[in-house]
C-alpha positions in Angstrom: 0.0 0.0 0.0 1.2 3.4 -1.3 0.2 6.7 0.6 -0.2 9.2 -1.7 -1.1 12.7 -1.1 -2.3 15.4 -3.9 -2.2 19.0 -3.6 -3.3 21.4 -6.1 -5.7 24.1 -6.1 -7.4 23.2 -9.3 -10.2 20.6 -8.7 -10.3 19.3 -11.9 -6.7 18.5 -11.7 -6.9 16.7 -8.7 -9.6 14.5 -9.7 -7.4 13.9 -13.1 -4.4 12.3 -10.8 -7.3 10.3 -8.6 -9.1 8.8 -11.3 -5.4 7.8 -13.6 -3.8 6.5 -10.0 -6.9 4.5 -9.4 -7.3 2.9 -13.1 -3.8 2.2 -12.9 -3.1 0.8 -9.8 -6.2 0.2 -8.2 -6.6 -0.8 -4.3 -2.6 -0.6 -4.3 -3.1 3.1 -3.7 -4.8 5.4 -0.6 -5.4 8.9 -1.9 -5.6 12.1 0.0 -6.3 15.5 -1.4 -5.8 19.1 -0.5 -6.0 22.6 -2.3 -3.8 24.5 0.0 -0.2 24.8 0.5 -1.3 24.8 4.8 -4.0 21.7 4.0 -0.7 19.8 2.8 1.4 20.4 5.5 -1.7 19.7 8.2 -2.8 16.6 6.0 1.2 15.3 5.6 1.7 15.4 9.8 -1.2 13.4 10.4 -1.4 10.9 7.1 2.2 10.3 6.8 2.5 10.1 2.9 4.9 8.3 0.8 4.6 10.0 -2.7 3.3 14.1 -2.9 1.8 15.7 -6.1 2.8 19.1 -5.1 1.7 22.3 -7.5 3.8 25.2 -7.2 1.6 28.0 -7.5 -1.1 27.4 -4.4 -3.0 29.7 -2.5 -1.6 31.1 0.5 1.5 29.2 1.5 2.9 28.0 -1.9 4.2 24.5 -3.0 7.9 25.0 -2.2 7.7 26.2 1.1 5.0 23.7 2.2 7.6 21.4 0.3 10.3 22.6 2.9 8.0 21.9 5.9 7.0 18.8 5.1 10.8 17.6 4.2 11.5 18.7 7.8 9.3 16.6 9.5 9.6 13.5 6.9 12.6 12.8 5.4 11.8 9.9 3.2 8.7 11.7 1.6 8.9 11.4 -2.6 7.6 14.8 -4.3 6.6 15.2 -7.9 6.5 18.8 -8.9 3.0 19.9 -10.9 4.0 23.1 -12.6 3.5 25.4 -15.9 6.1 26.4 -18.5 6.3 30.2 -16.9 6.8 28.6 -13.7 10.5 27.2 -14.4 12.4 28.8 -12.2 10.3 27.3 -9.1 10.6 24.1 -10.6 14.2 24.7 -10.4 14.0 25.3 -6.7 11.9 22.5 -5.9 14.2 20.0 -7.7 17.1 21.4 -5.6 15.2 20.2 -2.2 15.4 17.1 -3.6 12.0 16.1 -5.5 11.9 13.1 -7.8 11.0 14.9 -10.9 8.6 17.6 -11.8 5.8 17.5 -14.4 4.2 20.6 -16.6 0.7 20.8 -16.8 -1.2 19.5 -18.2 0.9 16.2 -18.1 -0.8 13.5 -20.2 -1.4 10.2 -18.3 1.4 7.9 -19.4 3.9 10.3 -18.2 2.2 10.6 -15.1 2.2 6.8 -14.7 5.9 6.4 -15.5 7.0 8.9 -12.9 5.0 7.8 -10.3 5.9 3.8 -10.6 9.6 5.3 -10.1 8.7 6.9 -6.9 6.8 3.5 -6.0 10.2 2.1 -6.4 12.1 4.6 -4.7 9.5 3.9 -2.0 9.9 0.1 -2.2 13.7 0.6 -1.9 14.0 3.0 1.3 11.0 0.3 2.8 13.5 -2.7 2.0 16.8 -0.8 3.5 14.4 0.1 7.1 13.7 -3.4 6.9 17.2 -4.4 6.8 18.2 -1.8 9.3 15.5 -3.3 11.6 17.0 -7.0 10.9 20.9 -5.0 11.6 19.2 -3.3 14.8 17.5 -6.2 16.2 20.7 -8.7 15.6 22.9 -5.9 17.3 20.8 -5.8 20.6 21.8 -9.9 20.6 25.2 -9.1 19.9 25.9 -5.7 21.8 24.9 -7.3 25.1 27.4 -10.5 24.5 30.4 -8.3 23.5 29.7 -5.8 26.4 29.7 -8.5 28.8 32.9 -10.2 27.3 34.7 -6.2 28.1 33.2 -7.0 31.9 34.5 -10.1 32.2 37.6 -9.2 30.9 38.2 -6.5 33.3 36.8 -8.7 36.5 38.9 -11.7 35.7 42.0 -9.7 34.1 42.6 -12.5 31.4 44.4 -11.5 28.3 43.5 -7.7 29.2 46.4 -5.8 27.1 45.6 -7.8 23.8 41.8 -8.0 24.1 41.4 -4.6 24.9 41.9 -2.9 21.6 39.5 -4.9 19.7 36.9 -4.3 22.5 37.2 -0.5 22.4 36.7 -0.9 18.5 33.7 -2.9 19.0 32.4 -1.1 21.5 33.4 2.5 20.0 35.0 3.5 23.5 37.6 6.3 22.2 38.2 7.6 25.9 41.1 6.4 27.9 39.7 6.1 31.2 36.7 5.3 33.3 35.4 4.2 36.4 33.1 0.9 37.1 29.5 1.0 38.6 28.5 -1.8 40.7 24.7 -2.3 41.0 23.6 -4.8 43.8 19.7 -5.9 44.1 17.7 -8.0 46.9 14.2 -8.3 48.5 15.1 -6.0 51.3 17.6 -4.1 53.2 18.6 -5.6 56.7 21.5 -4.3 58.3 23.3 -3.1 55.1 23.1 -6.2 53.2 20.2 -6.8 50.2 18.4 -9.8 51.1 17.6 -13.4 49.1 20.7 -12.5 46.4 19.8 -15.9 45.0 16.4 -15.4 44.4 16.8 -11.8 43.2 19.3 -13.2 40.7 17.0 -15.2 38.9 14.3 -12.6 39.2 16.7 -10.6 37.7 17.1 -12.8 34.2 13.3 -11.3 33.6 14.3 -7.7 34.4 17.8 -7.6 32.7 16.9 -6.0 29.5 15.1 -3.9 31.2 17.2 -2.8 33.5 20.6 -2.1 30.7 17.7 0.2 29.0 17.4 2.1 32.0 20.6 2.2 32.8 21.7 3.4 29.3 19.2 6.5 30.0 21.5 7.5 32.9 24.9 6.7 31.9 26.9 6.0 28.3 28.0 2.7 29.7 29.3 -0.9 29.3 27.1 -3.3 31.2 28.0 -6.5 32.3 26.3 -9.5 32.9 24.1 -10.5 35.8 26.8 -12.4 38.5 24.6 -13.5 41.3 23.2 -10.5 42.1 25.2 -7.8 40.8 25.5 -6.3 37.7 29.0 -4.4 36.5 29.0 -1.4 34.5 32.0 0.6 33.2 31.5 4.2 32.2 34.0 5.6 30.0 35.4 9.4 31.4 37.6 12.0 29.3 40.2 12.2 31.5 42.1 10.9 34.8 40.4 13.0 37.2 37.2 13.8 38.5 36.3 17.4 40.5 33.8 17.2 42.8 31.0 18.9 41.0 31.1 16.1 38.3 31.2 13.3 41.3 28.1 15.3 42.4 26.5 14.9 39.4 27.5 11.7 38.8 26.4 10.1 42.5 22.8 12.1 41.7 22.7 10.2 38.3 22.9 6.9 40.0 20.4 8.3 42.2 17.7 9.2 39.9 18.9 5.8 37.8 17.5 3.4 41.3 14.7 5.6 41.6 13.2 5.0 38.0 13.9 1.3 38.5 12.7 0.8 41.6 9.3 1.8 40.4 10.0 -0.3 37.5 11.3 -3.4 39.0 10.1 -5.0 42.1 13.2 -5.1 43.8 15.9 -3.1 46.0 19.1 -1.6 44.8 22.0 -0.6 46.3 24.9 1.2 44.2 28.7 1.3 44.5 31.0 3.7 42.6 34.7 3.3 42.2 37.1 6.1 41.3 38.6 7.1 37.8 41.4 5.0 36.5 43.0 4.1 33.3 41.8 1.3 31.4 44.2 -0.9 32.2 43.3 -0.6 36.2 39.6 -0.8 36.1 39.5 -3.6 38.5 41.0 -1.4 41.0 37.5 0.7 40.2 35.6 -2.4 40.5 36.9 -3.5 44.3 36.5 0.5 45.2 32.8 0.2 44.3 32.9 -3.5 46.4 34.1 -2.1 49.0 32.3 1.1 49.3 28.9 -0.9 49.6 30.3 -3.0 52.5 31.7 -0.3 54.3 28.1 2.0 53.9 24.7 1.4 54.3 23.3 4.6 51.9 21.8 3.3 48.4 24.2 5.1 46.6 27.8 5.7 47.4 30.7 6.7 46.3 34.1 5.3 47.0 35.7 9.0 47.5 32.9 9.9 50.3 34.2 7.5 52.4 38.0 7.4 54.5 38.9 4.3 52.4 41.0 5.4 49.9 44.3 8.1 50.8 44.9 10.7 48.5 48.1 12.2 47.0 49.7 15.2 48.8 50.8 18.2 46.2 51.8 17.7 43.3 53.3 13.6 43.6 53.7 12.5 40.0 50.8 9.4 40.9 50.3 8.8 37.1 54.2 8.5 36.6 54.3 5.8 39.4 51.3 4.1 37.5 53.2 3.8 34.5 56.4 2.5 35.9 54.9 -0.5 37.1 52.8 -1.0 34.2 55.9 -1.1 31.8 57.2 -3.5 34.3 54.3 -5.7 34.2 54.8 -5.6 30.4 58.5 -6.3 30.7 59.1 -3.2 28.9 63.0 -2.6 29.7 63.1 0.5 28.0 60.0 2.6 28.8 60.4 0.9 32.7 63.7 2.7 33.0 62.7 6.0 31.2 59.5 6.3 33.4 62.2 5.5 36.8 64.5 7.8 35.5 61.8 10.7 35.2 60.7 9.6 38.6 64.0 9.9 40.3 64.9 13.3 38.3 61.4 14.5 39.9 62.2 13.9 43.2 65.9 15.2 43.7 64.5 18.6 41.4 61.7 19.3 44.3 63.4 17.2 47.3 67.1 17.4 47.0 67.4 18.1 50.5 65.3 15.1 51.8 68.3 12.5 51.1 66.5 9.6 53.7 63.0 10.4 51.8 64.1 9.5 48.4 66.2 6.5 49.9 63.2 4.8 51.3 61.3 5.8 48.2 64.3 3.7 45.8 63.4 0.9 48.1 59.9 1.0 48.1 60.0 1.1 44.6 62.4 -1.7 43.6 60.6 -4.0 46.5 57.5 -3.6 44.5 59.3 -4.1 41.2 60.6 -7.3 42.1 57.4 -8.0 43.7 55.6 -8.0 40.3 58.7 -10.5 38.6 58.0 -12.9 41.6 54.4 -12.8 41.2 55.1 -14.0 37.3 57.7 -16.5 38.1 60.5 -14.1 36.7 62.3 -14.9 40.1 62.3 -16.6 43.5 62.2 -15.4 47.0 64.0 -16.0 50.0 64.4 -14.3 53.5 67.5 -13.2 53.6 67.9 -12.2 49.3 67.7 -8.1 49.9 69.8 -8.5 53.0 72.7 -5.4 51.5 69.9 -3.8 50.1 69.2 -1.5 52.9 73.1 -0.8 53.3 73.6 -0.2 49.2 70.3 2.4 49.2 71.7 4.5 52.2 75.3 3.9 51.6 75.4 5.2 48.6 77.5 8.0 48.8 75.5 10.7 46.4 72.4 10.7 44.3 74.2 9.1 41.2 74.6 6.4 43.0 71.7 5.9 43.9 70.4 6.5 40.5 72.8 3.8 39.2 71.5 1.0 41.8 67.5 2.1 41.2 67.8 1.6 37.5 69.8 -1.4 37.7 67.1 -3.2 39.8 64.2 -2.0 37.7 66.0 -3.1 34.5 66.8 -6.7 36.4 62.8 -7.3 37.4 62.2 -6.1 34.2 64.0 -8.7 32.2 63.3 -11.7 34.9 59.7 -10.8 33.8 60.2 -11.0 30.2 63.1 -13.9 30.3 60.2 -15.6 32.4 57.8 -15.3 29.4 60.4 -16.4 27.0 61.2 -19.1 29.0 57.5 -20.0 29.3 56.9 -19.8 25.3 60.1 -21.9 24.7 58.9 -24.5 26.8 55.6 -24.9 25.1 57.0 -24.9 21.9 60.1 -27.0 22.7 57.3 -29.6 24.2 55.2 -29.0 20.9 58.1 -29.7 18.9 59.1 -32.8 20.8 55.1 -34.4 20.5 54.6 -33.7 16.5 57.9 -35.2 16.3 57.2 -37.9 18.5 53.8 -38.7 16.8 54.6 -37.6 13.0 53.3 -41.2 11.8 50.1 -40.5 13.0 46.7 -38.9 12.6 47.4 -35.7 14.7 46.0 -32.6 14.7 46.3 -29.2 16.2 43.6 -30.4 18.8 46.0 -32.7 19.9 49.6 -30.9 20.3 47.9 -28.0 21.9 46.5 -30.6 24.4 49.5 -32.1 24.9 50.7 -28.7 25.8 48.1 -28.0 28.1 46.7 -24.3 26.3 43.9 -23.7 23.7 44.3 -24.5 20.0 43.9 -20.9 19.1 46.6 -19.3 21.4 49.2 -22.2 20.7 48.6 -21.9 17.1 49.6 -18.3 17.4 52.5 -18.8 20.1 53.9 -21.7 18.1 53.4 -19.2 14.3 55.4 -16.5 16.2 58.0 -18.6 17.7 59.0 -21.0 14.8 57.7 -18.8 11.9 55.8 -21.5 10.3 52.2 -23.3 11.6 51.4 -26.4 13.1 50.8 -27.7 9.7 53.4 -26.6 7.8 55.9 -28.0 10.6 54.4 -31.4 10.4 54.3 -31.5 6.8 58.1 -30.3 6.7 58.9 -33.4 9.3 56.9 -36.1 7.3 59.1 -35.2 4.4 62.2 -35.1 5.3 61.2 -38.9 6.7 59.5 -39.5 3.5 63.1 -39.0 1.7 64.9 -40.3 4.0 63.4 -43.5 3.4 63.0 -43.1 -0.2 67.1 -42.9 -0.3 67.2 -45.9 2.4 64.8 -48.6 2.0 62.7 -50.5 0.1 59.4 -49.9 1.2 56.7 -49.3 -2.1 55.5 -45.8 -2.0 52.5 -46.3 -0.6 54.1 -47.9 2.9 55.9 -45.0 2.5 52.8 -42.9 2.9 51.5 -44.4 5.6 54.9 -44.6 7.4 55.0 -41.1 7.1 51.2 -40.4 8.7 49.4 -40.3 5.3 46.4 -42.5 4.8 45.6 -41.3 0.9 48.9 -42.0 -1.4 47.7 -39.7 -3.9 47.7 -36.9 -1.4 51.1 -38.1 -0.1 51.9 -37.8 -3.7 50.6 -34.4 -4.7 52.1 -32.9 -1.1 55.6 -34.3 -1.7 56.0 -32.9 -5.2 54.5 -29.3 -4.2 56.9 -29.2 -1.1 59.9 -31.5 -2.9 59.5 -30.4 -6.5 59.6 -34.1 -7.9 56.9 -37.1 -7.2 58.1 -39.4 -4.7 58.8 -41.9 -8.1 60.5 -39.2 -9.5 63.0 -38.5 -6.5 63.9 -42.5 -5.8 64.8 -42.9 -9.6 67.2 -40.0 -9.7 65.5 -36.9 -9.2 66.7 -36.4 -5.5 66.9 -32.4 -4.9 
């Protein structure tokens, strides 16, 4: 069904374009008319048309500025321009706001029809891409949900977080490089601070969930996890690594206003905790802030910096500097580890050069936690009595060069036990890798299996193993079952195909076709003299 609205002042004109739309496409077609430039505009709010006959030359408000209102409020509205030969330069106009084609009167009835069954296309068209972006829209509110509650997971269970992150801020559109987490917690009732039943509000809450992210989306640009028990994780990106108190204000009254419109929606109580701003690589930190901040207070909403849990930097302490060190170190970033310490150290003996013990127990806070981080990745052991000079190398150093000397020496050391850690991690899997195909070459093996053997998933050994040897799983097996293959084409007797399945190869003519595009000759070829 084609609206179709036509406005002209002439009444004998507008009965014309009824009676040749109705002969020509019957029921297909529901007419309106008007003789006004205002009727249109009324008629066009209310009846939504898909096609408008519009003359020029109308009474009162003319065709192209009841054109230009009606464009305004529908976009997707098809005109067709009813004009006279003296009226060319308003034709002009109205093709320039974008009509399909204009007609001079009088227009004879197959010209009428052709123009028309091109703006029944055009209509057909923009119907069939809404439809599609309905089918895009609806598939996205399936797939949005997933992806945003793999970013929550991943920032909860901290698996993988440096390589999954960029594809999740692409997927998710999240340009900013900070943020702070948003725990919502919901029960039957408040006792004593805690939200009662959490079991049975967590399965209430499967029926409410899509409810709930709508409501939540009203309130806050946000990431929102899945339901875990009863809690519900969401990040909200922020511009920058602070937050002043005015934008904490409105931030905490957001949440506010966000319980209140679902606890008249949802029959259930809420309790919110906010973490403070961090990086994105930190967010958990966030996430136990907002934990914690529900524990420690009984108010439905509150934020972590209203309460005497968390200390606060005096003057101007370089806190995103110190952030930075120990995420290079995590990385085992040598280089951008000992550039941060160095900036660091520079910082301190430039406002505190007169605070000699200060700085000392500073170095050794600092190279403690440094070496803290290689432990805690296996990058080195501990024992009582390993830092036992340390104390007498930090304050017997006899000036700030020194000192400088021993600092950066000690990051650079955890730095590389972290990353000779890893190495020694990756070598061992692919050594062991290396050692199974070999092992099991005369057999049916597949990826499944080595990574298995190895103890990690298909996909990440497949990658570790690519980047380590230079060649896949397959292409190393393949390389091993030939060299065997010649070998015992130049030392035995064996027929070709015992050869093949010697080799691991069930099929001879595969064995055949994957020795000579590897070898360059047939396995024939190479025993009677073609041996490369």
């Amino acid at each position: 069904m084609y609206k179709i609205l036509l406005a002209d002042d002439e009444g004998i004109m507008l009965d014309s374009l009824k009676m040749i739309i109705e002969k020509n496409f019957g029921n297909s077609c529901e007419i309106r008319s008007v003789k006004t430039g205002r009727a249109a505009i009324e008629v066009s709010e209310e009846f939504r048309p898909d096609i408008a006959f519009m003359d020029i030359q109308m009474p009162g408000i003319n065709g192209i500025e009841a054109m230009k209102e009606m464009r305004g409020r529908n976009q997707n509205l098809i005109f067709i321009v009813m004009t006279a030969y003296d009226k060319f330069t308003f034709a002009k106009e109205a093709i320039n706001l974008g009509v399909l084609d204009y007609l001079t009167k009088p227009a004879n009835q197959t010209r009428i029809v052709e123009t028309l069954e091109r703006a029944m296309r055009r209509v057909d068209e923009e119907r069939e891409k809404r439809s599609e972006d309905l089918v895009i829209k609806e598939k996205l509110e399936i797939v949005v949900p997933i992806i945003e509650s793999g970013f929550i997971y991943t920032i909860l269970l901290q698996e993988n977080y440096s390589e999954g992150l960029q594809s999740f801020r692409q997927l998710l559109e999240i340009r900013e490089d900070y943020g702070f987490i948003v725990v919502m917690q919901f029960g039957d009732e408040k006792k004593r601070g805690n939200l009662t039943n959490p079991v049975g509000a967590a399965v209430k809450a499967q029926g409410f969930y899509p409810e709930l992210r709508e409501i939540a989306k009203e309130f806050f640009d946000c990431v929102i996890g899945p339901i875990m028990a009863n809690k519900i994780v969401l990040f909200v990106p922020w511009r920058n690594a602070e937050i002043d108190y005015e934008e904490r204000i409105l931030i905490i009254e957001k949440a506010r206003n966000m319980v209140r419109k679902l606890m008249k929606r949802i029959e259930v109580q809420f309790q919110v905790g906010i973490g403070a701003v961090y990086g994105l690589n930190e967010l958990f930190v966030s996430y136990r802030e907002a934990i914690k901040a529900m524990q420690l207070n009984e108010s439905r909403v509150i934020h972590v910096n209203d309460l005497p849990i968390v200390g606060e930097y005096d003057g101007d302490y370089p806190a995103e500097l110190e952030k930075e060190l120990f995420q290079n170190i995590e990385r085992a970033d040598t280089t951008a580890a000992v550039r941060t310490a160095n900036r660091f150290f520079d910082w301190m003996v430039e406002n505190f050069s007169d605070c000699q013990s200060d700085i000392q127990v500073k170095v050794l806070e600092f190279v403690i936690r440094a070496e803290y981080i290689a432990f805690r990745n296996g990058g080195m052991n501990y024992g009582f009595h390993y830092r036992n000079d340390y104390l007498q190398k930090v304050t017997g150093a006899k000036d700030y060069s020194e000192l400088h000397d021993w600092f950066t020496v000690k990051i650079t050391d955890a730095c590389q036990n972290v990353e000779s850690k890893k190495e020694e991690q990756t070598n061992d899997i692919v050594s062991k890798a290396k050692f199974y195909i070999t092992d099991h070459y005369n057999k049916d093996i597949s990826l499944d299996d080595v990574s298995r053997s190895v103890n990690i998933s298909p996909y990440y050994f497949s990658k570790l193993f690519k980047d380590e040897t230079g060649e896949n799983f397959i292409e190393f097996l393949t390389n091993i079952r030939m060299e065997k293959a010649k070998e015992l084409l130049n030392h035995s007797d064996y027929s070709i195909k015992e050869i093949c399945i010697l080799v691991g190869y069930s099929d001879p003519n595969y064995f055949s076709r994957i020795f000579k595009k590897n070898i360059g000759n047939t396995p024939t070829e190479y025993r009677e003299g073609g041996r490369l």
